[in-house]
C-alpha positions in Angstrom: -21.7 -20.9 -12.0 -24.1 -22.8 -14.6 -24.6 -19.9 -16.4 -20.9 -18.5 -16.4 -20.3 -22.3 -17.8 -23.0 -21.7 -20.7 -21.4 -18.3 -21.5 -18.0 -19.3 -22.2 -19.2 -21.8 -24.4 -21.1 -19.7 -26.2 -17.2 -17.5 -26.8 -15.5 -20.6 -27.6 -18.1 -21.5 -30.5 -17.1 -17.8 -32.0 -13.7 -18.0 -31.7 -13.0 -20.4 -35.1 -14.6 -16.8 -37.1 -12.6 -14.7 -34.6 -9.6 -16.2 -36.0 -10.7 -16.0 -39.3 -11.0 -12.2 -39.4 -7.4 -12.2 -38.3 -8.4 -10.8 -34.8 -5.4 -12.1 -32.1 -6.7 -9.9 -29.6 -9.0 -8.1 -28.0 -8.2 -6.2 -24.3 -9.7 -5.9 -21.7 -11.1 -9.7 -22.4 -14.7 -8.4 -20.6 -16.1 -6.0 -18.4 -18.3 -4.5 -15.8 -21.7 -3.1 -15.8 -21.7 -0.3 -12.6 -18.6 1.9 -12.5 -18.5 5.2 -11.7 -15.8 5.7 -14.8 -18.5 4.8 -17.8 -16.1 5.2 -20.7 -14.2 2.1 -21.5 -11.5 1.0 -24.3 -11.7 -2.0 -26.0 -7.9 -2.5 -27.6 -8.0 -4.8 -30.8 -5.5 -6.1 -32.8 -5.5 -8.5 -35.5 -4.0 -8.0 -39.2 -5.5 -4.9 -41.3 -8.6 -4.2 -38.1 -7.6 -0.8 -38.7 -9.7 -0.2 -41.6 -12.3 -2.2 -39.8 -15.3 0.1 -38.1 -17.2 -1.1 -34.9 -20.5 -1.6 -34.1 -22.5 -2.0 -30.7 -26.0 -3.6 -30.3 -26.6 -3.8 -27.1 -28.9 -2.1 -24.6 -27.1 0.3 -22.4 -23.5 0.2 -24.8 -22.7 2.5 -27.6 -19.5 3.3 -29.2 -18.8 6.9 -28.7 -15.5 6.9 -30.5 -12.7 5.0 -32.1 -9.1 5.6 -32.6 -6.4 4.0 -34.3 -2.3 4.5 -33.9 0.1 4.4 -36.4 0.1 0.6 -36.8 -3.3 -0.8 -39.1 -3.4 -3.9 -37.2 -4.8 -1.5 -34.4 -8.5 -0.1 -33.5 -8.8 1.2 -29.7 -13.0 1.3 -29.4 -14.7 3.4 -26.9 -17.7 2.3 -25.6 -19.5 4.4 -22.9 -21.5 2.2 -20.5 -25.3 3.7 -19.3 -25.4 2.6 -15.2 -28.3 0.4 -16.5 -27.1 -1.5 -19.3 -28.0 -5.2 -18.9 -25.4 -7.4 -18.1 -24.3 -10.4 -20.4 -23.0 -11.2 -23.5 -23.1 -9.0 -27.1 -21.6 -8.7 -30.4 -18.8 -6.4 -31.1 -19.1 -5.9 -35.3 -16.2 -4.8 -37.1 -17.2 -4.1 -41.1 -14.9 -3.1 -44.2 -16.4 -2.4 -47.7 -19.1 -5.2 -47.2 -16.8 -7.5 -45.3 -18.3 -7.8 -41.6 -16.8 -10.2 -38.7 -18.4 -10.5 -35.2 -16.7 -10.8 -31.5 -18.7 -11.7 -28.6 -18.0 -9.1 -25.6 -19.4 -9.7 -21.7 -20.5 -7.6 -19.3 -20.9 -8.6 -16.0 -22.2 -8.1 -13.0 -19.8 -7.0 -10.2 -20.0 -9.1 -6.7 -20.9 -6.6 -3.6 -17.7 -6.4 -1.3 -15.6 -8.3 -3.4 -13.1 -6.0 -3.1 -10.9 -5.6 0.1 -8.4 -3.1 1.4 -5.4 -3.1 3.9 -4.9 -0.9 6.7 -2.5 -0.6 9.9 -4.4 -3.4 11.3 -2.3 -6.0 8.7 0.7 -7.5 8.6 1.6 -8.1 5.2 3.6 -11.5 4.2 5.7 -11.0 0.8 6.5 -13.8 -1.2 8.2 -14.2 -4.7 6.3 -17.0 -5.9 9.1 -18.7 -7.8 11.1 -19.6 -4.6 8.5 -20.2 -2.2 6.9 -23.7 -2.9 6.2 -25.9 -5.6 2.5 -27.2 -5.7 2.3 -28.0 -9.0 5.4 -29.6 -10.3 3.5 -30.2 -13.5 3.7 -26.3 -14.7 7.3 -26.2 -13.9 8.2 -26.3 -17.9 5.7 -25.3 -20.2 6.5 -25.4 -24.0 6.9 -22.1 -25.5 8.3 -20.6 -22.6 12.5 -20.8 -23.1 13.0 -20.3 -19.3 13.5 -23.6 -18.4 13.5 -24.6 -14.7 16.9 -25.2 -13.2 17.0 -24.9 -9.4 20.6 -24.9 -9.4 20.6 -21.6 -10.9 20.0 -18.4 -8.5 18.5 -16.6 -11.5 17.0 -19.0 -12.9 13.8 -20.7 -12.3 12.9 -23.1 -9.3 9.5 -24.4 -9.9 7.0 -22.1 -7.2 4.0 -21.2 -8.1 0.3 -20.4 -7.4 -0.3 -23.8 -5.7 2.6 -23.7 -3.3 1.1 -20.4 -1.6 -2.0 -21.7 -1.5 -1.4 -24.9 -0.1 0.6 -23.3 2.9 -2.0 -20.4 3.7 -3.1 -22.3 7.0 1.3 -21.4 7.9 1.1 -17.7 6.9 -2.4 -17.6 8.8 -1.1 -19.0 11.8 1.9 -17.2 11.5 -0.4 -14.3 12.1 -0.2 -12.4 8.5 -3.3 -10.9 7.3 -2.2 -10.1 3.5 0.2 -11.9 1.3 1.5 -9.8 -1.3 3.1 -11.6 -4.5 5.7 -10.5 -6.7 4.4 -9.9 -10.2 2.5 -13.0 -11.0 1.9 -11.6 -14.8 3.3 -13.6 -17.8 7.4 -13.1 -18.4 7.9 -15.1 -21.7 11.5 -13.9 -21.2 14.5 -15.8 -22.3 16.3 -16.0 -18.6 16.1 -14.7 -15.4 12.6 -13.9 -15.9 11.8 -16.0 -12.3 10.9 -12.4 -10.6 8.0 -11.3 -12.7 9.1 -7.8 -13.2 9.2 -7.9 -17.0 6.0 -8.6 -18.6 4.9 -9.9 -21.3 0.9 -10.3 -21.4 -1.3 -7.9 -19.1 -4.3 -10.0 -18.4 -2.7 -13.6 -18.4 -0.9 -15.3 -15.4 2.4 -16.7 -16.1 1.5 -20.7 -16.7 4.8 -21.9 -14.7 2.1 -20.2 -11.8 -0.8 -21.4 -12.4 -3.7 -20.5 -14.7 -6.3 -17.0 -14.2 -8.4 -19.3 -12.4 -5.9 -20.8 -10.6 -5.4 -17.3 -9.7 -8.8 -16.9 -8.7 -9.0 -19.8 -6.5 -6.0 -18.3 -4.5 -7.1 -15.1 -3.7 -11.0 -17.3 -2.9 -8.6 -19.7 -0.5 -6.7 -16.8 1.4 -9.8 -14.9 2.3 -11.0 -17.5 3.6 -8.0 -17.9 5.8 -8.8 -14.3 6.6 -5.8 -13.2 4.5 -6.2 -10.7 1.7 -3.9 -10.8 -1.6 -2.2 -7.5 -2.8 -1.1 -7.7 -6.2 2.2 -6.1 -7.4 1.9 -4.1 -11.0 4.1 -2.0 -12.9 2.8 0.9 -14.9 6.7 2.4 -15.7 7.9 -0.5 -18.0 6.9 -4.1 -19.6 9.1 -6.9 -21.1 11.0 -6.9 -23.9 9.4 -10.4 -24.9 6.1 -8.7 -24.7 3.5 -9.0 -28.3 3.8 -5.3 -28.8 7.3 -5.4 -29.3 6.5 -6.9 -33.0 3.9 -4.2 -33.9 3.9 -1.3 -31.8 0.5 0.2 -31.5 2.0 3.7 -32.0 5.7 5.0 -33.1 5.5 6.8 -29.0 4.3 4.0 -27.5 7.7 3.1 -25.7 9.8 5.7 -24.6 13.3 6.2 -26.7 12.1 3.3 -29.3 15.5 1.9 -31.1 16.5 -0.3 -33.6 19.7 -1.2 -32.4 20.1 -2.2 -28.6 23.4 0.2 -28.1 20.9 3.4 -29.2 18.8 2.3 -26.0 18.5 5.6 -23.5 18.8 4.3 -19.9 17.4 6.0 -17.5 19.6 8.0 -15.2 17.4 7.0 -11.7 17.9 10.7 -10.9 14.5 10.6 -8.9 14.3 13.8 -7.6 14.0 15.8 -10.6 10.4 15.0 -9.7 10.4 17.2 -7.0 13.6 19.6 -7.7 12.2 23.3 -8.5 15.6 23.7 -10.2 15.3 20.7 -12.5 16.0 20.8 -16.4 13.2 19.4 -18.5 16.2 17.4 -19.9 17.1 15.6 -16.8 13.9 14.8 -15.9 13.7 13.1 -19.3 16.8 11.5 -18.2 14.8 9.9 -15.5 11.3 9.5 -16.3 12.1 8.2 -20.0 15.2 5.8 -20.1 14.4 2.4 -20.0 14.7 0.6 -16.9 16.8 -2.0 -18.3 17.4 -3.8 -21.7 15.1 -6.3 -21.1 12.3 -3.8 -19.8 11.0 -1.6 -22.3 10.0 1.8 -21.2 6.4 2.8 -21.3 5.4 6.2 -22.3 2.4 6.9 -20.4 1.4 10.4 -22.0 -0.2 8.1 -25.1 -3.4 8.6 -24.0 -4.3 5.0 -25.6 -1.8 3.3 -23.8 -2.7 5.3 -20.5 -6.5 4.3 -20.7 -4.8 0.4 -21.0 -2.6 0.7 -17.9 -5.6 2.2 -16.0 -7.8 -0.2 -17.2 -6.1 -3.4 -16.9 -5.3 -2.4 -13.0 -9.3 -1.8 -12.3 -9.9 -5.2 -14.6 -7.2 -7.2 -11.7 -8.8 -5.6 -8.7 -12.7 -6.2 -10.0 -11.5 -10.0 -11.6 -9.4 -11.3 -8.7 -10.9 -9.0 -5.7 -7.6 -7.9 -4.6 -7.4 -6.3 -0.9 -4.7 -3.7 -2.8 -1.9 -2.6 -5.3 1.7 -2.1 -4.8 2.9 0.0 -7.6 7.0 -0.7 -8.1 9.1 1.9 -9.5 6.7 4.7 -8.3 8.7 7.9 -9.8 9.4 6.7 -12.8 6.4 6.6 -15.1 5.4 10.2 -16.5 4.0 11.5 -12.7 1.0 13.1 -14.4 -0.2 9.8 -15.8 0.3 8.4 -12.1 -2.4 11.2 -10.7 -5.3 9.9 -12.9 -3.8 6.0 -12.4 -4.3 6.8 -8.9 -7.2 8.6 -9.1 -9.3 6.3 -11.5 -8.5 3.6 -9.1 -9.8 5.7 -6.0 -12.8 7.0 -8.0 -13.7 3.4 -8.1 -12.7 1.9 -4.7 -13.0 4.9 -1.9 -11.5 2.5 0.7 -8.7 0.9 -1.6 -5.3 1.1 -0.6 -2.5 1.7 -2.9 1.3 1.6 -2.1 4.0 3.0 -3.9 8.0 2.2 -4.0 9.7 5.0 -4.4 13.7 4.1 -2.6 15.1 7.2 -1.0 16.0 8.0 2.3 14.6 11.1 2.4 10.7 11.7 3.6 10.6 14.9 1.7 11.0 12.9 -1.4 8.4 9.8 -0.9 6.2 11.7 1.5 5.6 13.7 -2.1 3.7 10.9 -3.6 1.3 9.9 -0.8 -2.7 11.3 -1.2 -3.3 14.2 0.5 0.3 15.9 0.4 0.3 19.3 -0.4 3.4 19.7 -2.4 5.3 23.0 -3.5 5.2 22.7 -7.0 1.1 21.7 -6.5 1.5 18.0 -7.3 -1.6 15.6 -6.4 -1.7 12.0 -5.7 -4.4 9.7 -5.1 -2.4 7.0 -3.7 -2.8 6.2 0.0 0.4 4.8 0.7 3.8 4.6 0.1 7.0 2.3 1.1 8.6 3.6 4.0 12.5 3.4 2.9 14.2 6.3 4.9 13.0 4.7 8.2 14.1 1.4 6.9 17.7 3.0 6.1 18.4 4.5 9.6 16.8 1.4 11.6 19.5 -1.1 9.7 22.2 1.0 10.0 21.0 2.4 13.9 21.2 -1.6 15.0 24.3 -2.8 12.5 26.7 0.1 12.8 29.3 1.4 15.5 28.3 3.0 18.4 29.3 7.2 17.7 32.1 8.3 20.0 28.9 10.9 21.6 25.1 10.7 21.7 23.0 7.6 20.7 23.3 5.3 18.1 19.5 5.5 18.0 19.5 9.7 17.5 18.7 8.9 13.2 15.8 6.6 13.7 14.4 9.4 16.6 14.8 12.2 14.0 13.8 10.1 11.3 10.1 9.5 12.9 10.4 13.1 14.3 9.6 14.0 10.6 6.1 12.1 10.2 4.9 15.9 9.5 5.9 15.8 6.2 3.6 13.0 5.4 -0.2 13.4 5.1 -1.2 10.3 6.8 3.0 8.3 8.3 -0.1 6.2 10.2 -0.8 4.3 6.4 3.1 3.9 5.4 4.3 0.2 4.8 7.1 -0.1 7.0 9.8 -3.4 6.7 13.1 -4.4 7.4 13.5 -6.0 4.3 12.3 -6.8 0.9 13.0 -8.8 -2.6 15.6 -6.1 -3.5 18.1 -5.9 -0.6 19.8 -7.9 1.8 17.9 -9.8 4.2 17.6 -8.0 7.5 19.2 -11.0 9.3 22.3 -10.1 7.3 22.3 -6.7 7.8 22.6 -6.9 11.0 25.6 -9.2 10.9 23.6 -12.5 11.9 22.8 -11.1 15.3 20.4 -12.4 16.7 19.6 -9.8 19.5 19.4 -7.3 17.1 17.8 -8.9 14.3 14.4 -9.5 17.5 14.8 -5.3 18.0 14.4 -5.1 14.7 11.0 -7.6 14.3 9.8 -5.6 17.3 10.0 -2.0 15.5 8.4 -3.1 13.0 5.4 -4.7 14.5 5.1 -2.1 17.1 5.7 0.8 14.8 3.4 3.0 13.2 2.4 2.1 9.9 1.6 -1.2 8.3 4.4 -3.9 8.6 5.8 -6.0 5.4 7.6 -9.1 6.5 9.6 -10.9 3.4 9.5 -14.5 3.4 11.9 -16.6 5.1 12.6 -13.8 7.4 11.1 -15.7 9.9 13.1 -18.4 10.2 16.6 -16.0 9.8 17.3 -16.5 5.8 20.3 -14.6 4.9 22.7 -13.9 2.5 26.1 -13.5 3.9 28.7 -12.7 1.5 26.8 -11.7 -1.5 24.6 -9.2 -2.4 23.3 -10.9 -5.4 19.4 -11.1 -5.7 19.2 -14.6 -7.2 20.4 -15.7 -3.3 18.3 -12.9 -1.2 15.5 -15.1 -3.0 16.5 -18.3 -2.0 14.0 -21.0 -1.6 12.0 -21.0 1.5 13.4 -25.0 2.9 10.2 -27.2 2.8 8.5 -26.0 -0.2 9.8 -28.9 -2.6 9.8 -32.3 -2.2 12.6 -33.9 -0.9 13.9 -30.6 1.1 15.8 -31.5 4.0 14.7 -28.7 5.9 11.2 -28.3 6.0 10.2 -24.5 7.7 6.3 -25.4 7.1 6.6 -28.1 10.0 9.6 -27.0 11.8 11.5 -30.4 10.7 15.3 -29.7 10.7 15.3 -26.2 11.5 18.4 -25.1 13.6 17.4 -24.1 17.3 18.0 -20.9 16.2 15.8 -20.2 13.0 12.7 -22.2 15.2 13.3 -19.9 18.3 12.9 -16.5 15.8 10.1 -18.2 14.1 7.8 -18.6 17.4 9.3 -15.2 18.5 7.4 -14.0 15.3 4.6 -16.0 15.5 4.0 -14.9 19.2 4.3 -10.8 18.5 1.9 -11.2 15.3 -0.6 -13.1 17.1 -0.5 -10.7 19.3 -0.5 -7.9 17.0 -3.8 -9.1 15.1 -5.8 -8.0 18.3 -3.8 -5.0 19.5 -5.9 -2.4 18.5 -3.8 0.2 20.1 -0.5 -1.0 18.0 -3.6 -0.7 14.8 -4.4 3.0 15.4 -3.2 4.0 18.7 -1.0 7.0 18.9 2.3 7.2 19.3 4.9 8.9 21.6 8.8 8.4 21.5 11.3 9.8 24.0 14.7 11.1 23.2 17.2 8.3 23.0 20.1 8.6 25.6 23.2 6.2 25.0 21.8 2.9 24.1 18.1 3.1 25.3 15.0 4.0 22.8 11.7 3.8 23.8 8.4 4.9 22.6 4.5 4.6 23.8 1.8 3.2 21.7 -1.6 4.5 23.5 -5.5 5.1 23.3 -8.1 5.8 25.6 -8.0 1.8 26.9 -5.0 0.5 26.3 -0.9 1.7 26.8 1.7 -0.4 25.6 5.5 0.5 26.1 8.3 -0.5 23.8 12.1 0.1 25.3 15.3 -1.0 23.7 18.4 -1.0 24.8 21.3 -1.6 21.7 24.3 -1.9 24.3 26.1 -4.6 25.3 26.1 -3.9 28.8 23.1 -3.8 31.0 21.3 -0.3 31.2 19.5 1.2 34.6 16.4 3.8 33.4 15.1 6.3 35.2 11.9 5.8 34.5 10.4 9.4 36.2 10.9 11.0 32.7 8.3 8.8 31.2 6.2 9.7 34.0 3.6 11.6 30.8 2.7 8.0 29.6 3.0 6.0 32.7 0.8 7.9 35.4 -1.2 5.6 36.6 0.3 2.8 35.7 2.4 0.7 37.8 3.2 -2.3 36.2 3.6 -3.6 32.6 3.8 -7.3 31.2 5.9 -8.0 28.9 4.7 -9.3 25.8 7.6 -11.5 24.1 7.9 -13.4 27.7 5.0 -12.9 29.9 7.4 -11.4 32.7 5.9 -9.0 34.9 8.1 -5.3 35.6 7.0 -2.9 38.1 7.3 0.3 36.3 7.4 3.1 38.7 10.9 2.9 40.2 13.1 2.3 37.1 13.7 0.0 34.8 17.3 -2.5 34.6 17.4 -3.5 31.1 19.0 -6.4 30.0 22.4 -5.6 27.2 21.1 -5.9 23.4 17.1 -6.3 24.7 13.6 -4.8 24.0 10.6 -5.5 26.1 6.9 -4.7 24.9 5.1 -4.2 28.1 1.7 -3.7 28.3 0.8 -1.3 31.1 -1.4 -2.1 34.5 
C-alpha cells in the first residue's frame, strides 16, 4: 500500500507539465504486466498530440505502432507488452520538431484470484444504485453535474449510491444472495434523468453522486468479504450524448449516423432479428444495428478498429481494477455482432472461467440461444459469451400465472414447451433466469398483487435451472400498479434514507404482508446456497394437466420435487406417473414449511400452492 502511495505521488508531481503539453487525457489510465493479449492501446488526447510521436523506455514495452483519426487532438499508441516486462512506473515521450513532453504510465502487477465468476450456484441481487440507499448524503449534488437531486421526481435523482449498498451487504448476505449486480455505475454527466446509468459519459470514472473509483474498490473488497461477488453492467452499443467525445470526435465513423442537427438522427428500428434472419437486407440490418438508441445515447460504431480496441480494453481494465465476479452486457444485439465475437472473446482469452451475460429481449430461444458460447448457428456465427438473459421463459411464466385459465389443456402447457426447448441452447444450465428486472413491471404486479402466485413464481425461479436474478425490493412485494413508467418500477427501496417511515433493512413498518414474502425469500435462498442438486442437478418436468406442474431436480444424492398447482380449487395427484423419479422414495419434506407428505399414494394439493419437497 506504501508503495502504491509513493507512486501516485510521483504522477501527481508530473501532472502540472502534463497539462502544459495540452494533454487532457490519456486511456486506459494504467495497465497490467501478464496478459495473454500483449498488444495494448494507449488513447491520448490533448490539443495538436497528433503531430506528436511516442516514445517507450522501458524494459519489456515498445511501441509497435501508432495511429491517429481524423481529429489532431488524437494519437492511439500501441505498445506490445513482453510476459516479462518489469512492473512499475515509466515515461511515455511525445516529441514534435524539438518540442518533447513526458507522461508517466504504470504497469502493474496483477493480484492471483482477484478475479471471480458466477455460476448456477448464485443468486444474483440487482440493484439500481440511485434508489436503493443513501450512504453518503454528501455526494448527492456535486457541482458540475446539472442533475440535481430531487426525490420527488421519479426520473430524477434520489441520492443512492456506492455507500448505501455497502453499508447493507450484511441484509443481501443474509438474505442469501451471492452476487449483487449494479446498474451502470459509470459517470452520466447528463442534463436529466441520467439516475439509471445507461448513458455514459466517462469510461474509467465512477459517477461522483456514487462514490469515487476507490470507493468503488472498497465495495467490491466489502462484498467479497460477505461472500458476495459484484457483476458490473457495461454497454458496448451506445454512450451519452454528454460524453467528451462528443466535442471532438476521434474519427468522422466514430458514432454511427453522426448529425448536426438532432431531427437528421437515424433511430434504430429494434428489428433484432435481422441478426439471425437468412432473408435479411443489409439495409435493415443497418436499420437495427446502426440507429441510435435514443437522442441522448449516441450510437457507437464498433467496426473502428480504434474504438473497438477501447471498448475491449476498458472492460478487461474494470474486471482486472475492481475484480469483478462478471459482466452483463445490455443491449446485446445491437452493437455490430462481429465486434461482439472478439469483445467476448478477448475477455474469455483472459479469464477462462469468467462469466458473461447478455440481454437480448425476445421471446423466442432461437433468437437469444444464438448469442450464447458454444451455439452452433446456421449462418456460422460464434460467441464467446457464456450466458445470456433468459426472457422467453420469463414471458410465458408471467403470463402462465397472471392470465385466464384456456377453455382446454393447462395454463401451464407454454412454460412446459418453453423449457422443452433447452436444446436449442448450448449450455440452458448457465442462463440468468428472473421474474423481473429494471425495465418491466415488477413481478408482484404482473401478477395482479397476488400473493399465491407471486410465491409460485419466487419458487420457479430458485428452483429452476439456471442462475436466478432477483431485483430489489422484490422481496418485500414492490410494485407498480397502475403505471408502467420506469421512474416508479425503481422506486426507493423504504429504509435506505433517513427519516423513511418504512425501513425494509430492519423490518420496521413493513405491512404483514411484505415481512411474510421477505422471510419466504429469505428461507428458500438460504436454502438454496447449499442445495447442490438445485446448483447442478438435473432436471426432469412432467406434462402439465389442468392446473398442476411439477418438475424433479436430482443427482446421485439428493431428489428434490417441485409441484404447483395454479387453480383455485384444491387438486388430488396421482402420483404413480411420477413413479421414474420417486422409486424409492416415500416421503418428501417440504421446504417452505417443514411439513412432512408421504409421497407414494397421491398427493392433495392445496388451491393456488407449490411445495418443494425434498425426497426420503
Amino acid at each position: 500500500m506504501r508503495l502504491r502511495v509513493q507512486v501516485l505521488a510521483v504522477l501527481l508531481t508530473l501532472l502540472p507539465s502534463l497539462a502544459a503539453a495540452g494533454i487532457d487525457h490519456i486511456e486506459p489510465p494504467f495497465w497490467w504486466q501478464g496478459f495473454e493479449h500483449r498488444e495494448l492501446q494507449i488513447m491520448v488526447h490533448g490539443e495538436g498530440i497528433a503531430d506528436y510521436e511516442p516514445a517507450v523506455s522501458h524494459e519489456g514495452v515498445s511501441v509497435t505502432r501508432v495511429e491517429r483519426g481524423d481529429s489532431e487532438n488524437y494519437l492511439f499508441v500501441y505498445l506490445t507488452i513482453d510476459p516479462h516486462a518489469a512492473t512499475g512506473v515509466f515515461e511515455l515521450s511525445f516529441s514534435n520538431d524539438g518540442d518533447t513532453v513526458s507522461r508517466p504510465y504504470e504497469l502493474r502487477e496483477r493480484i492471483p484470484d482477484h478475479v471471480g465468476t458466477f455460476s448456477n450456484a448464485d443468486v444474483m441481487y440487482l440493484i439500481t444504485p440511485d434508489r436503493f440507499a443513501n450512504g453518503d448524503p454528501s455526494n448527492d449534488a456535486v457541482e458540475g453535474y446539472a442533475d440535481a437531486p430531487d426525490r420527488s421526481e421519479p426520473y430524477g435523482r434520489h441520492g443512492g449510491d456506492l455507500a448505501g449498498v455497502q453499508q447493507h451487504l450484511d441484509y443481501i448476505a443474509d438474505m442469501g444472495f451471492t452476487q449483487i449486480w449494479l446498474n451502470p455505475v459509470l459517470e452520466n454527466a447528463m442534463e436529466d434523468a441520467s439516475y439509471h446509468g445507461y448513458a455514459t459519459t466517462n469510461y474509467y470514472l465512477i459517477d461522483p453522486r456514487y462514490g469515487s473509483n476507490e470507493d468503488y474498490l472498497a465495495f467490491v473488497e466489502a462484498a467479497k468479504e460477505q461472500g458476495v461477488g459484484v457483476i458490473m453492467d457495461m454497454i458496448a452499443n451506445h454512450m451519452g450524448s454528454g460524453h467528451w467525445w462528443m466535442d471532438d470526435l476521434p474519427a468522422a465513423d466514430w458514432l454511427n449516423s453522426p448529425f448536426d442537427d438532432p431531427d437528421d438522427i437515424r433511430f434504430s428500428t429494434h428489428a433484432r432479428t435481422t441478426n439471425q434472419d437468412p432473408y435479411a437486407s443489409e439495409y435493415d440490418k443497418a436499420g437495427h444495428a446502426d440507429g441510435w438508441f435514443a437522442t441522448a445515447m449516441p450510437d457507437l460504431n464498433q467496426r473502428n478498429p480504434l474504438l473497438a480496441d477501447y471498448i475491449i480494453q476498458n472492460s478487461i481494465w474494470w474486471v482486472e481494477y475492481a475484480g469483478l465476479s462478471g459482466i452483463r452486457q445490455d443491449t446485446q444485439p445491437y452493437p455490430d455482432k462481429h465486434f461482439m465475437t472478439e469483445w467476448s472473446r478477448r475477455i474469455m482469452q483472459e479469464y477462462p472461467d469468467f462469466n458473461i451475460v447478455g440481454e437480448e429481449w425476445s421471446p423466442s430461444p432461437a433468437i437469444t440461444s444464438y448469442w450464447q458460447a458454444g451455439k452452433e448457428n446456421h449462418d456460422g456465427y460464434v460467441s464467446y459469451m457464456p450466458s445470456v438473459m433468459d426472457f422467453p421463459v420469463q414471458i410465458v411464466l408471467s403470463e402462465a400465472l397472471a392470465g385466464d385459465e384456456p377453455p382446454w389443456g393447462s395454463v401451464w402447457r407454454p412454460v412446459y414447451e418453453m423449457i422443452g426447448h433447452d436444446f436449442l441452447y448450448a449450455d440452458p444450465f448457465n442462463l440468468v433466469i428472473f421474474p423481473d428486472n429494471h425495465d418491466m413491471s415488477r413481478i408482484f404486479t404482473q401478477v395482479n398483487e397476488d400473493e399465491d402466485l407471486y410465491r409460485m413464481a419466487i419458487v420457479f425461479y430458485l428452483t429452476m435451472r439456471g442462475i436466478p436474478q432477483i431485483y430489489y425490493g422484490t422481496e418485500i412485494l414492490m410494485g407498480n400498479p397502475g403505471t408502467t413508467s420506469h421512474g416508479v418500477i425503481r422506486s426507493d427501496f423504504p429504509g435506505g434514507w433517513d427519516g423513511d417511515d418504512i425501513n425494509a433493512f430492519t423490518g420496521e413498518g413493513l405491512t404483514d404482508s411484505a415481512r411474510e414474502a421477505q422471510d419466504f425469500m429469505r428461507t428458500l435462498l438460504n436454502w438454496r446456497k447449499d442445495a447442490d442438486v438445485i446448483h447442478t442437478g438435473n432436471l426432469m418436468q412432467y406434462a402439465p394437466f389442468g392446473s398442476v406442474y411439477s418438475y424433479f431436480r436430482y443427482d446421485e444424492d439428493d431428489t428434490v420435487m417441485v409441484i404447483f398447482n395454479r387453480g383455485d380449487e384444491s387438486a388430488d395427484v396421482d402420483t404413480s406417473r411420477f413413479s421414474e423419479r420417486l422409486n424409492g422414495f416415500t416421503h418428501g419434506t417440504d421446504v417452505l414449511t417443514g411439513k412432512r407428505y408421504r409421497v407414494t399414494n397421491g398427493l392433495v394439493l392445496g388451491p393456488r400452492s407449490v411445495l418443494v419437497l425434498e425426497l426420503e
